[in-house]
Backbone as ProteinMPNN parsed JSONL, in Angstrom:
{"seq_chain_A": "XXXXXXXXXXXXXXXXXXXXXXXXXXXXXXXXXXXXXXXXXXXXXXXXXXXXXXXXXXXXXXXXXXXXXXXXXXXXXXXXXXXXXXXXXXXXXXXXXXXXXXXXXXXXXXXXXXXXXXXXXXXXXXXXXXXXXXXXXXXXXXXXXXXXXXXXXXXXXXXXXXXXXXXXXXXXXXXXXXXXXXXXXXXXXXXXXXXXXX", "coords_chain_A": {"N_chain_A": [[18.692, 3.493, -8.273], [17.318, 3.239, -5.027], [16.581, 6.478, -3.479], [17.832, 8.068, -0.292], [15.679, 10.071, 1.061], [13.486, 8.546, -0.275], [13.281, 6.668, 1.357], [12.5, 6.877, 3.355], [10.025, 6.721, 6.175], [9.175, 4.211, 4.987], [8.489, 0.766, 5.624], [10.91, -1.156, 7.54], [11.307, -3.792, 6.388], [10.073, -3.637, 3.816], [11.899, -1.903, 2.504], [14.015, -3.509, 2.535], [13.456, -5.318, 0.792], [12.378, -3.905, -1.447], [14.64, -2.204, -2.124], [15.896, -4.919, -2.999], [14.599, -5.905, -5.407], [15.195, -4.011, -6.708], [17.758, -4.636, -7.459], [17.832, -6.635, -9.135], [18.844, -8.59, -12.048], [18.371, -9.277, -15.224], [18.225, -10.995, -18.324], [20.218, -9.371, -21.02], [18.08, -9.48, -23.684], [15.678, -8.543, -22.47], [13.572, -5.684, -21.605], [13.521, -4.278, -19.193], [11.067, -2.7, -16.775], [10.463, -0.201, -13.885], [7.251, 0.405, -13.149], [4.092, 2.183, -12.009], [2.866, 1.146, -9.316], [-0.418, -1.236, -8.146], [-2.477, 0.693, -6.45], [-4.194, -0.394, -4.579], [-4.724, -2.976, -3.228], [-2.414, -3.765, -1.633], [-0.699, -2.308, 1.366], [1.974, -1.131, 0.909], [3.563, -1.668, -1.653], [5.729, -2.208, -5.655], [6.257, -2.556, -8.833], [6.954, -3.886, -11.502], [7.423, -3.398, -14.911], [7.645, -6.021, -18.201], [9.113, -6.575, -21.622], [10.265, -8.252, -24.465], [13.359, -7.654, -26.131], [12.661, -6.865, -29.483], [15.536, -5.676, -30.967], [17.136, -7.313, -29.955], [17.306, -9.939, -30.904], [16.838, -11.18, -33.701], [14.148, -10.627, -36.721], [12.255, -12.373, -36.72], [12.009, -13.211, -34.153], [10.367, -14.306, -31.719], [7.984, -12.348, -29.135], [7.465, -11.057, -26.054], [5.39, -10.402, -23.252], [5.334, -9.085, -19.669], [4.69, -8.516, -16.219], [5.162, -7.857, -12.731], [4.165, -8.114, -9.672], [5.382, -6.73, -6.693], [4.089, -7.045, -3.326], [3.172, -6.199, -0.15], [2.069, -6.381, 3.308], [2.361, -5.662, 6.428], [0.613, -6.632, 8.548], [0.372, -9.585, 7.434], [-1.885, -11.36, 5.788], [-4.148, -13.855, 6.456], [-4.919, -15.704, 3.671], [-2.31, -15.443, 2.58], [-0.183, -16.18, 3.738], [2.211, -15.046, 4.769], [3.617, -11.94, 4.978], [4.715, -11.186, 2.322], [3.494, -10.957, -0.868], [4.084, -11.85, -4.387], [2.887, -11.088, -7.46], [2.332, -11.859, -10.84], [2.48, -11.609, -14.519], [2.589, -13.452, -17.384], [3.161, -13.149, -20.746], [2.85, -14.647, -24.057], [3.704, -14.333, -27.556], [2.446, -17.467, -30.128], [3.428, -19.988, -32.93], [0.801, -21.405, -34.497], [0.078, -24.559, -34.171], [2.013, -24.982, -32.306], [0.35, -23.555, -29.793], [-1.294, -25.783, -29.841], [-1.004, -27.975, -28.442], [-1.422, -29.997, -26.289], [-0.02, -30.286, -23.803], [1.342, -28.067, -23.096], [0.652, -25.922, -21.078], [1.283, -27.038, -19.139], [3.99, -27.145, -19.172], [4.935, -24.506, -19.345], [3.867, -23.7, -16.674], [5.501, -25.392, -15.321], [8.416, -24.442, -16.355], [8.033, -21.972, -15.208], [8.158, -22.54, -12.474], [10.851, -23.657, -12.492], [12.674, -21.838, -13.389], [12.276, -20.381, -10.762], [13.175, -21.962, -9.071], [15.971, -22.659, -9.898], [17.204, -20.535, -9.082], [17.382, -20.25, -6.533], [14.682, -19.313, -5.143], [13.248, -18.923, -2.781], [10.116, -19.934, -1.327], [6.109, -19.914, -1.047], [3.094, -21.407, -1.385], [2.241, -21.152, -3.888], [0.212, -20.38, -6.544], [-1.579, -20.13, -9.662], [-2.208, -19.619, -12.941], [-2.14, -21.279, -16.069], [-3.098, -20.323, -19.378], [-3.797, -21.322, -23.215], [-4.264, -19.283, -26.458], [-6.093, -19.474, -29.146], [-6.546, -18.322, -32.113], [-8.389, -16.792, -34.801], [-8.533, -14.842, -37.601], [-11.39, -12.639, -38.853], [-13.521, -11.448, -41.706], [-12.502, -8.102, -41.946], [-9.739, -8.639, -39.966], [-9.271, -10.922, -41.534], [-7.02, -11.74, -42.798], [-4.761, -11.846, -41.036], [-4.776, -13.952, -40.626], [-4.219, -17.793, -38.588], [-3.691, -17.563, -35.146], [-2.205, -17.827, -32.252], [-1.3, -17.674, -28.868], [0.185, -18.051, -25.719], [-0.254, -17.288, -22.106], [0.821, -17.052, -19.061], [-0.614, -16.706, -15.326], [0.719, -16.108, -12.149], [0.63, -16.287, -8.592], [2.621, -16.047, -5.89], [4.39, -17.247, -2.124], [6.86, -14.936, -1.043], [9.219, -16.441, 1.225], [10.687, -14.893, 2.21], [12.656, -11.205, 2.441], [14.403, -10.854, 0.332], [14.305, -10.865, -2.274], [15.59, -10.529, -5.166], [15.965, -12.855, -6.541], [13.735, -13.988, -6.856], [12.289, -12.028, -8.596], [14.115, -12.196, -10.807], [13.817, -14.468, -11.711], [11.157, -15.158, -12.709], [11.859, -13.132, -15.066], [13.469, -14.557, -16.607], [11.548, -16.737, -16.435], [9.681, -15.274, -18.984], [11.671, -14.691, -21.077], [11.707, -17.639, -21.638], [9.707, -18.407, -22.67], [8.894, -16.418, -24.686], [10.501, -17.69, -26.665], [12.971, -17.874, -26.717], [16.571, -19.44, -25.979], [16.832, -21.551, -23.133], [18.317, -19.892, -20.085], [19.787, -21.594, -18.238], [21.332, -24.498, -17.162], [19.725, -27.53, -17.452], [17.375, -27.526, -18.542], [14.705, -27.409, -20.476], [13.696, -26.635, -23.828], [10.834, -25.367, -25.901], [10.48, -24.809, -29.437], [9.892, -22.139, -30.764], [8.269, -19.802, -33.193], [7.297, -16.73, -34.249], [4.084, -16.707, -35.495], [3.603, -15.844, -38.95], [1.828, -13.02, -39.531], [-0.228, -11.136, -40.971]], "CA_chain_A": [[18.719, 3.123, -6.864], [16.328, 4.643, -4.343], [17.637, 7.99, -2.062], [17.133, 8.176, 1.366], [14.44, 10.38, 1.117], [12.583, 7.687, -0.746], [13.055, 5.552, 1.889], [11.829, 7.593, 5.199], [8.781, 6.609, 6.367], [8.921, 2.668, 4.205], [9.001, -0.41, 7.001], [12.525, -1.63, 6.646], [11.616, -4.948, 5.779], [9.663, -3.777, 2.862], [12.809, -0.968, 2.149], [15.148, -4.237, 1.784], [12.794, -5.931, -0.781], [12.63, -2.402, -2.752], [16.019, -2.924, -3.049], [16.255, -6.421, -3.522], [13.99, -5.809, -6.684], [16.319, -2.985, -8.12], [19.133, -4.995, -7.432], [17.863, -7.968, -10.096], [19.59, -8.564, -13.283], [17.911, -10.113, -15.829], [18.813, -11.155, -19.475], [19.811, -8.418, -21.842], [16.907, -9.361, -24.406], [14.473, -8.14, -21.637], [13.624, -4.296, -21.037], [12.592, -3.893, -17.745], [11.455, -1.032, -16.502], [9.808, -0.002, -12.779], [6.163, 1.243, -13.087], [3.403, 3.017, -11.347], [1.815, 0.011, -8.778], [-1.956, -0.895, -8.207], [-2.41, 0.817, -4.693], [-5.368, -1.192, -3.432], [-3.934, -4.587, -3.605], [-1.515, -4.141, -0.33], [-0.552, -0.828, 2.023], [2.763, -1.406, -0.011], [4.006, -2.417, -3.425], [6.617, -2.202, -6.204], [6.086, -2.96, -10.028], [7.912, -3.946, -13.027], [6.843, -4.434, -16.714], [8.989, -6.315, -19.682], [8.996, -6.942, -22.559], [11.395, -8.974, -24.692], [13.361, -6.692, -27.323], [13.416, -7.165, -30.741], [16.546, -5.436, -31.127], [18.415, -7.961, -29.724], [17.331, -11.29, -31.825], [16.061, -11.136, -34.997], [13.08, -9.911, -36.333], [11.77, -13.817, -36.84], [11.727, -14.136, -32.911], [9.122, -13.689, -31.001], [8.042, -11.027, -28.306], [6.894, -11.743, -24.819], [5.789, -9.123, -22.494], [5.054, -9.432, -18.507], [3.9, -7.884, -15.382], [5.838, -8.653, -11.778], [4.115, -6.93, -8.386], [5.451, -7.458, -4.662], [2.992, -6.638, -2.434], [3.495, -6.425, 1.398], [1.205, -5.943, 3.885], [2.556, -6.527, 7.636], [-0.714, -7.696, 9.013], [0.395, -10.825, 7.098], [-3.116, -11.832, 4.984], [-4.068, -15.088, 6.206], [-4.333, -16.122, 2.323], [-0.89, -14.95, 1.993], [0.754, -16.941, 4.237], [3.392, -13.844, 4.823], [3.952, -10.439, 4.508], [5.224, -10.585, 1.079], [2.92, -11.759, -2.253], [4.24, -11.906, -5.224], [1.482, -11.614, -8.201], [2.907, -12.047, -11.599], [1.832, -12.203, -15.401], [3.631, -13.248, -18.926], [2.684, -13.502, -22.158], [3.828, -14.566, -25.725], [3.016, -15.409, -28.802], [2.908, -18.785, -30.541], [3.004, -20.798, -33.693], [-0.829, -22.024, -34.065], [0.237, -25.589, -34.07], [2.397, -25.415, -31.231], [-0.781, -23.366, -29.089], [-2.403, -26.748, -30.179], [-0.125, -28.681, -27.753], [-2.22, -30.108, -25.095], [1.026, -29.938, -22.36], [1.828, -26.36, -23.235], [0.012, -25.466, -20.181], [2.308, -27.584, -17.821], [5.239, -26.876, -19.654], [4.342, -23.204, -18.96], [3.955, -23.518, -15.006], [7.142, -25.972, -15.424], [9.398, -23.624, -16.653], [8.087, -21.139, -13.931], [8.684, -23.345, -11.027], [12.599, -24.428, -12.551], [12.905, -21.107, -13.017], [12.579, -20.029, -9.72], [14.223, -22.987, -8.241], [17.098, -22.677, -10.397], [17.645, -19.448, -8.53], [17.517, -20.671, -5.045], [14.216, -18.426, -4.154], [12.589, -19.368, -0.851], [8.546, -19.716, -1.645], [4.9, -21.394, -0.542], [1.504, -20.702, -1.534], [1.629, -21.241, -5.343], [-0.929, -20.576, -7.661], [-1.888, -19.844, -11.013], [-3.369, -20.472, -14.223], [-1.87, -20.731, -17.807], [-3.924, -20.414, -20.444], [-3.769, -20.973, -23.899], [-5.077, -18.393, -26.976], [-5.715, -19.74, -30.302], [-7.35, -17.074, -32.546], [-8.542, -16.849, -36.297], [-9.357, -13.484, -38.156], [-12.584, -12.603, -40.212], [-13.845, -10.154, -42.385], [-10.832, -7.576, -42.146], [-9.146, -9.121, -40.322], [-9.29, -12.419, -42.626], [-5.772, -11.61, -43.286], [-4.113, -12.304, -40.157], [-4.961, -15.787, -40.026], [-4.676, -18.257, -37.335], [-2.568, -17.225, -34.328], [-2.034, -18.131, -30.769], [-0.717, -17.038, -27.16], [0.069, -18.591, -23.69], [-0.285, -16.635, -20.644], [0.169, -17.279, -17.262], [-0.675, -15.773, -13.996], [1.003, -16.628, -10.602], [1.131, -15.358, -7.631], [3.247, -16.929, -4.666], [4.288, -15.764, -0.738], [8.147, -15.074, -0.624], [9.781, -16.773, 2.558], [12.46, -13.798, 3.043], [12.652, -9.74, 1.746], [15.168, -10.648, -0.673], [13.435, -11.457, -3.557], [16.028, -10.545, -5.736], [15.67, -14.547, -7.202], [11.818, -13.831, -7.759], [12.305, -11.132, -10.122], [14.533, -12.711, -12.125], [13.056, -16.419, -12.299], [10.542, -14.226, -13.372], [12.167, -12.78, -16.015], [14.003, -15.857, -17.462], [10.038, -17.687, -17.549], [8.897, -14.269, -19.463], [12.271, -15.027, -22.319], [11.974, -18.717, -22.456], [7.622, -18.133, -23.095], [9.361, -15.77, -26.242], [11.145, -18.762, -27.584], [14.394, -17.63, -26.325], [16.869, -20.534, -25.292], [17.236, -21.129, -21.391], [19.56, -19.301, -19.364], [20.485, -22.298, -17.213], [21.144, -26.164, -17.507], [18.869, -28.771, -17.67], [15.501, -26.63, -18.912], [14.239, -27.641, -22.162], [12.694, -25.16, -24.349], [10.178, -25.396, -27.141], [10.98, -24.67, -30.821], [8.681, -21.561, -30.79], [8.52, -19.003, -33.947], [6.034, -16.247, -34.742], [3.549, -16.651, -36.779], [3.206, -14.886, -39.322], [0.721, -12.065, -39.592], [-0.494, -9.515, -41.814]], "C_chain_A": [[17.866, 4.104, -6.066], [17.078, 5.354, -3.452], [17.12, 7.392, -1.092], [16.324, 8.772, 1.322], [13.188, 9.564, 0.619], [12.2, 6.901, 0.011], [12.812, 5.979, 3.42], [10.387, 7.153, 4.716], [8.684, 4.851, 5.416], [9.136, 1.715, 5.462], [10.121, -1.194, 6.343], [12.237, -2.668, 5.777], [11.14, -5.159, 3.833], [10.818, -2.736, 1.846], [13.833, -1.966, 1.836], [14.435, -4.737, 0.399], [12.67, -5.05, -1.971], [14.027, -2.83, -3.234], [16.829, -3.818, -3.942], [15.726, -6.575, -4.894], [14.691, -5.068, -7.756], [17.312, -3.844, -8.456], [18.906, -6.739, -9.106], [18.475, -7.681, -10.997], [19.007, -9.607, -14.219], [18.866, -10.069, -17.503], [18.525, -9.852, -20.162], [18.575, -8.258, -23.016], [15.721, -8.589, -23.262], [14.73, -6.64, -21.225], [13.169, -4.223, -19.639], [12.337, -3.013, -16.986], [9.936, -0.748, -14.808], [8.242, 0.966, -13.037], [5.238, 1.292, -12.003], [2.363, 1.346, -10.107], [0.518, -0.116, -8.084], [-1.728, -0.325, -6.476], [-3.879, 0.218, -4.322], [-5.184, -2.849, -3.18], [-3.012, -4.667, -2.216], [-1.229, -2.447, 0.281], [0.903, -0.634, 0.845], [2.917, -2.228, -0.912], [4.87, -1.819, -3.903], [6.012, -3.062, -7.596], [6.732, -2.963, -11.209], [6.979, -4.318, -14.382], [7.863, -4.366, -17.168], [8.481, -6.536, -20.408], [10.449, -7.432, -23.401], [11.724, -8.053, -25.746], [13.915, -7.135, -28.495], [14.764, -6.999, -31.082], [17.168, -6.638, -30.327], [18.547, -9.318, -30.421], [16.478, -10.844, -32.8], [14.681, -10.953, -35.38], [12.057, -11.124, -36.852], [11.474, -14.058, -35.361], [10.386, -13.804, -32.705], [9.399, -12.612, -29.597], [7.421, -11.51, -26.963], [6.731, -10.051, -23.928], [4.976, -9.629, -20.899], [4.872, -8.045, -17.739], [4.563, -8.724, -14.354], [5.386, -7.486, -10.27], [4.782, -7.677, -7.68], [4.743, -6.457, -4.107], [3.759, -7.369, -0.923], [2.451, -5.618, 2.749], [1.533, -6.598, 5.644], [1.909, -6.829, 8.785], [-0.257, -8.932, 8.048], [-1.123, -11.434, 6.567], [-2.65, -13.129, 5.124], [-4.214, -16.385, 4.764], [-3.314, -16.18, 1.912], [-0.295, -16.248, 2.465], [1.894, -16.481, 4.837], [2.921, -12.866, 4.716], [3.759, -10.228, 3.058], [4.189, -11.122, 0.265], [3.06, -11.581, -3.142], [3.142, -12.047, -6.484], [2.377, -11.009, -9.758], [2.424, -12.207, -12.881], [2.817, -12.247, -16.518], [2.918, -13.807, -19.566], [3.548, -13.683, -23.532], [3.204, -15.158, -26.575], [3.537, -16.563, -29.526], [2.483, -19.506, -32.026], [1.727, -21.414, -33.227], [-0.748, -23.358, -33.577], [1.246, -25.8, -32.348], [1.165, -24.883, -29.94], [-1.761, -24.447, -28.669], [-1.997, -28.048, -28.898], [-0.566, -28.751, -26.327], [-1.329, -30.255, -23.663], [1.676, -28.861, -22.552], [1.972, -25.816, -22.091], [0.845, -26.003, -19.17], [3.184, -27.285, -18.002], [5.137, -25.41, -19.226], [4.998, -22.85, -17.639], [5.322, -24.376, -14.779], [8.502, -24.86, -14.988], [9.375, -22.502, -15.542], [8.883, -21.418, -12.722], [10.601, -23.722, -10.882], [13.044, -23.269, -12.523], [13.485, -20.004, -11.293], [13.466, -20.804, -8.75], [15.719, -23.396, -8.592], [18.07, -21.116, -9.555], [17.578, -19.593, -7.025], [15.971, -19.514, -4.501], [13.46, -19.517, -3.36], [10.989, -18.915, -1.316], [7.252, -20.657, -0.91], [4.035, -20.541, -1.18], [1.588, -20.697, -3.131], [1.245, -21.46, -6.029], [-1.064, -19.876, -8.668], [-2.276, -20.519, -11.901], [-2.284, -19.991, -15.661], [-2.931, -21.055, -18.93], [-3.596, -20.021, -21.943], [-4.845, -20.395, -25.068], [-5.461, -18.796, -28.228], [-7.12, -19.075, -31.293], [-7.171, -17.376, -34.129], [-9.286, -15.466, -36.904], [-9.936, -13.393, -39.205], [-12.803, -11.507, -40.54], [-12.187, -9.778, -42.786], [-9.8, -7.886, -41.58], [-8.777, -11.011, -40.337], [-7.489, -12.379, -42.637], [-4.519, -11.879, -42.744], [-4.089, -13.489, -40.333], [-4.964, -16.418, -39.065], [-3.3, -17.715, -36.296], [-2.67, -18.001, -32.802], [-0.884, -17.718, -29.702], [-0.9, -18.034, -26.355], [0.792, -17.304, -22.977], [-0.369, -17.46, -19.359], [0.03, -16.546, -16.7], [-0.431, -16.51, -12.966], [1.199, -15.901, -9.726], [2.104, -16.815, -6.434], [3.725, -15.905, -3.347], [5.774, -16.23, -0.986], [8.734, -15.722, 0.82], [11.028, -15.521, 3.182], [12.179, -12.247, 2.004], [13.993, -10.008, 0.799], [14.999, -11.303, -1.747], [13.698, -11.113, -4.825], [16.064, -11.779, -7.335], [14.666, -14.464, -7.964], [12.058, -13.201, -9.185], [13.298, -11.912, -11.042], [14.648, -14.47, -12.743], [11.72, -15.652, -12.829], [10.511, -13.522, -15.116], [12.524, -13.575, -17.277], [12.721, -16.836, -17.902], [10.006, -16.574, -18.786], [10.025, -14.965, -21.225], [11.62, -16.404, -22.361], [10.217, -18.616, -23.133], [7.791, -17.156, -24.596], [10.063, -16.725, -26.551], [12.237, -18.406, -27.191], [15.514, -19.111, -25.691], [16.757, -20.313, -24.413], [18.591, -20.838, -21.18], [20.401, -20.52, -18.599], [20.094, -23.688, -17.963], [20.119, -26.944, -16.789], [17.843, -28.295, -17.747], [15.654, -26.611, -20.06], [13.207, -26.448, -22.728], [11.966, -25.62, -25.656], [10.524, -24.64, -28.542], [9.996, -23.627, -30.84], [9.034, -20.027, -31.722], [7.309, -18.034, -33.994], [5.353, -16.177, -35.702], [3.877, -15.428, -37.709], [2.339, -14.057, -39.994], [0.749, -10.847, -40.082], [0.013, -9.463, -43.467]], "O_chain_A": [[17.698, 5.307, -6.266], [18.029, 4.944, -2.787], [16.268, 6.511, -0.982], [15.435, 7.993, 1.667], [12.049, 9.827, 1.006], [11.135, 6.303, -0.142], [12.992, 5.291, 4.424], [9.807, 7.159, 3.63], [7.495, 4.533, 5.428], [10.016, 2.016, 6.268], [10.272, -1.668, 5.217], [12.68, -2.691, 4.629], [11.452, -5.995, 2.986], [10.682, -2.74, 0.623], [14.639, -1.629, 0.969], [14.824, -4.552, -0.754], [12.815, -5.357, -3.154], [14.43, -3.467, -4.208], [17.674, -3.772, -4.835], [16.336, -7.356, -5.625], [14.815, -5.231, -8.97], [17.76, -3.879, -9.602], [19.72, -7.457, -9.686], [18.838, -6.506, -11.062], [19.186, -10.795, -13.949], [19.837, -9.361, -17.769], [17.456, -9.242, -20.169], [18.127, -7.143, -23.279], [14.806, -8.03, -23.866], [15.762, -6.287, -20.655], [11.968, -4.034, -19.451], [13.255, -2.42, -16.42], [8.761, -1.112, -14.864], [8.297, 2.195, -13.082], [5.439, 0.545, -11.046], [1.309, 0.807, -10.442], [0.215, 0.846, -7.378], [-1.027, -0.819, -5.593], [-4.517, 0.89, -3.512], [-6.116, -3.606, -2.913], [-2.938, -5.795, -1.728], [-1.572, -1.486, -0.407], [0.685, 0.114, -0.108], [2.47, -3.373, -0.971], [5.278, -0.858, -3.25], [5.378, -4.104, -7.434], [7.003, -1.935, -11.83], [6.172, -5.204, -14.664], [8.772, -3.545, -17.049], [7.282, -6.784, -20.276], [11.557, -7.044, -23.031], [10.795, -7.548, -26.376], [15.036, -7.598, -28.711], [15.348, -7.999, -31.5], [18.345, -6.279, -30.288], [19.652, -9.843, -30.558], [15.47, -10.164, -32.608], [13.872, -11.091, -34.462], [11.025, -10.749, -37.41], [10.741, -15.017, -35.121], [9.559, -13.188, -33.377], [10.47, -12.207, -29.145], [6.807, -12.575, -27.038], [7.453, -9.054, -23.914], [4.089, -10.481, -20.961], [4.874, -6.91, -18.216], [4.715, -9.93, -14.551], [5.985, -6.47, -9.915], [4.909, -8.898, -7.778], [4.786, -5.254, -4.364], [4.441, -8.364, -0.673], [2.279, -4.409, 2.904], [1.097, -7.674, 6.054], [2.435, -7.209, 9.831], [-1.37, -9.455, 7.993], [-1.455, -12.273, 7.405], [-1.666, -13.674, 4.623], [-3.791, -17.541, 4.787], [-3.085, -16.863, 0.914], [0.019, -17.192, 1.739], [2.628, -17.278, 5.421], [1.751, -12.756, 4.349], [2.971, -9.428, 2.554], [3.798, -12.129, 0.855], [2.115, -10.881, -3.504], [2.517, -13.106, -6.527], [2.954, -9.922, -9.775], [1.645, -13.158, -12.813], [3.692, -11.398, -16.687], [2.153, -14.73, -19.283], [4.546, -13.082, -23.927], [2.432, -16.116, -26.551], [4.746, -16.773, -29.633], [1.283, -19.594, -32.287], [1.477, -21.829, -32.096], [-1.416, -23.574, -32.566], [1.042, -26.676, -31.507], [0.978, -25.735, -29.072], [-2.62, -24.414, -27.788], [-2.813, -28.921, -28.603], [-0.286, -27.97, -25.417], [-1.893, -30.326, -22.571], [2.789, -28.799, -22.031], [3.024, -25.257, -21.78], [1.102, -25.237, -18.242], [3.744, -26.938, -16.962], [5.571, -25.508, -18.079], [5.998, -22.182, -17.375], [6.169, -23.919, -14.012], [9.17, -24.602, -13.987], [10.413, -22.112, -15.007], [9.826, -20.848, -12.173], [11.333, -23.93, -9.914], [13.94, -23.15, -11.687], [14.462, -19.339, -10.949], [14.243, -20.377, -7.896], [16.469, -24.131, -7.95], [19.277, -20.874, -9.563], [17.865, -18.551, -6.437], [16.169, -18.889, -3.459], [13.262, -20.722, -3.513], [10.7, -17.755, -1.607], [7.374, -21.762, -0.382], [4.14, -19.346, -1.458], [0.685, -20.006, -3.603], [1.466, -22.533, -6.589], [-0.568, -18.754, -8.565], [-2.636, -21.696, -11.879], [-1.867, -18.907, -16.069], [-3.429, -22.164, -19.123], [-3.222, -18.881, -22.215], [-6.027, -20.725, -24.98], [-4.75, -18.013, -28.858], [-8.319, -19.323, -31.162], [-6.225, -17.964, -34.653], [-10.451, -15.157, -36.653], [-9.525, -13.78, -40.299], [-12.422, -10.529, -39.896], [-11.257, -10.351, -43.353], [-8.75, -7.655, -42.179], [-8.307, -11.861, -39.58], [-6.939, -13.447, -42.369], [-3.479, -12.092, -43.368], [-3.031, -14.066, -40.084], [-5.705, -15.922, -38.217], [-2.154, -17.534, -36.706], [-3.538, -18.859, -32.644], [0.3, -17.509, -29.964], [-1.888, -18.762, -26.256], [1.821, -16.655, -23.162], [-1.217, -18.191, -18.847], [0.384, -15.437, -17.099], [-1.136, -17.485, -12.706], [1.871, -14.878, -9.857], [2.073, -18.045, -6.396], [3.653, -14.681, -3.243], [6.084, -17.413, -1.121], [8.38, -14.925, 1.689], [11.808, -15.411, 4.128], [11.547, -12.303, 0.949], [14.627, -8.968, 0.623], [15.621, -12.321, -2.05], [12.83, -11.16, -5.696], [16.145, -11.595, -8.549], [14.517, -14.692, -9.165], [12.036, -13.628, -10.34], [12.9, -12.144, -12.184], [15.179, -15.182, -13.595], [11.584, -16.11, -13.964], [9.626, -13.442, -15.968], [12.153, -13.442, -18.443], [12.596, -17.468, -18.952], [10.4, -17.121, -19.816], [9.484, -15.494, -22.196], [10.796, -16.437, -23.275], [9.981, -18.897, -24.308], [6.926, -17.185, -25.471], [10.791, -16.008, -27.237], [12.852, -19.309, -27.759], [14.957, -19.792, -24.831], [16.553, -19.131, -24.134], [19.62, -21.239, -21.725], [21.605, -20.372, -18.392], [19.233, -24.0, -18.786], [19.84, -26.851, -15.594], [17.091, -28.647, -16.838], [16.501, -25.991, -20.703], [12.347, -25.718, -22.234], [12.628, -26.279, -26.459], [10.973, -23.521, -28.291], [8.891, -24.156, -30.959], [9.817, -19.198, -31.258], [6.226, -18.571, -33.759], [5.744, -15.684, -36.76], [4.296, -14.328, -37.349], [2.062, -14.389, -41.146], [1.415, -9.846, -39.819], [-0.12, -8.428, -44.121]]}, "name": "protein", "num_of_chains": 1, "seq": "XXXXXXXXXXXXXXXXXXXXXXXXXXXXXXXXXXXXXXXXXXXXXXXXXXXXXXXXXXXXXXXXXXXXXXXXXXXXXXXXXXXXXXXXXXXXXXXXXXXXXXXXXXXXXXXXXXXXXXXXXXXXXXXXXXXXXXXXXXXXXXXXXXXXXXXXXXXXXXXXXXXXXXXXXXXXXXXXXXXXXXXXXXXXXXXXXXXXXX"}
């Protein structure tokens, strides 16, 4: 939790959203841990990376790892739409054949969007791109074989400093993108194993 000294001199509204970010709770498979944020991107920010942990499912699952800024800038960036902007990335790896799966990519931004709306957050302005990776290794490494990844990147503008929701619709895309079941009803999940490599 942040001190009071952490929080002299922060503009409140961006001192509740600090909070509102500690205060998330995401699934125990997910580490999440507060790091160092880009400072040219907004006067303020706040940053998380995850990653999904083996230790908690088997060593057949797969791994997913992400990236979650809030940015706030109260000149309001007429791009923004707000104060707040959320800019966001996850990744995981995928059976080659399922990478091959020409609605991956919607299913992807899907799961984002139910995500967040399964959590009641308050949003506009969203964009991003998923993209999938599908890779084959030569020479040395021949040995890997074929593999594949989906990534997305989104950003969106929060409607309110408690963006508690964000971060962890956030978190819950980052598991179900590791093959993890969903946390909540009615979100379908893909059958998704890691290759295997090496």
């Amino acid at each position: 939790m942040p001190d009071s000294q952490e929080q002299q001199g922060l503009p409140p509204e961006f001192a509740a959203a600090l909070d509102a970010v500690r205060r998330a709770r995401t699934r125990q498979e997910l580490v999440v841990t507060e790091i160092p944020a880009p400072g040219r991107l907004a006067p303020y920010a706040v940053a998380l990376a995850a990653d999904v942990s083996p230790s908690r499912h088997g060593s057949d699952s797969d791994f997913g790892t992400g990236r979650f800024i809030l940015l706030y800038d109260p000149d309001e960036p007429e791009a923004w739409g707000g104060a707040f902007r959320v800019v966001c990335f996850a990744q995981a790896p995928l059976e080659t054949d399922i990478g091959l799966d020409p609605f991956l990519a919607e299913v992807a931004w899907a799961w984002l969007v139910d995500a967040l709306d399964a959590r009641g957050a308050k949003y506009t302005a969203a964009s991003g791109t998923a993209t999938k990776i599908i890779s084959s290794g030569f020479g040395e490494l021949a040995r890997q074989g074929d593999g594949a990844q989906i990534e997305l990147r989104a950003s969106w503008t929060p409607l309110e400093n408690n963006v508690t929701a964000h971060v962890e619709g956030w978190g819950e895309l980052l598991c179900m993108l590791a093959g993890l079941p969903p946390a909540g009803e009615g979100v379908s999940s893909l059958t998704v194993r890691r290759a295997e490599r090496g």
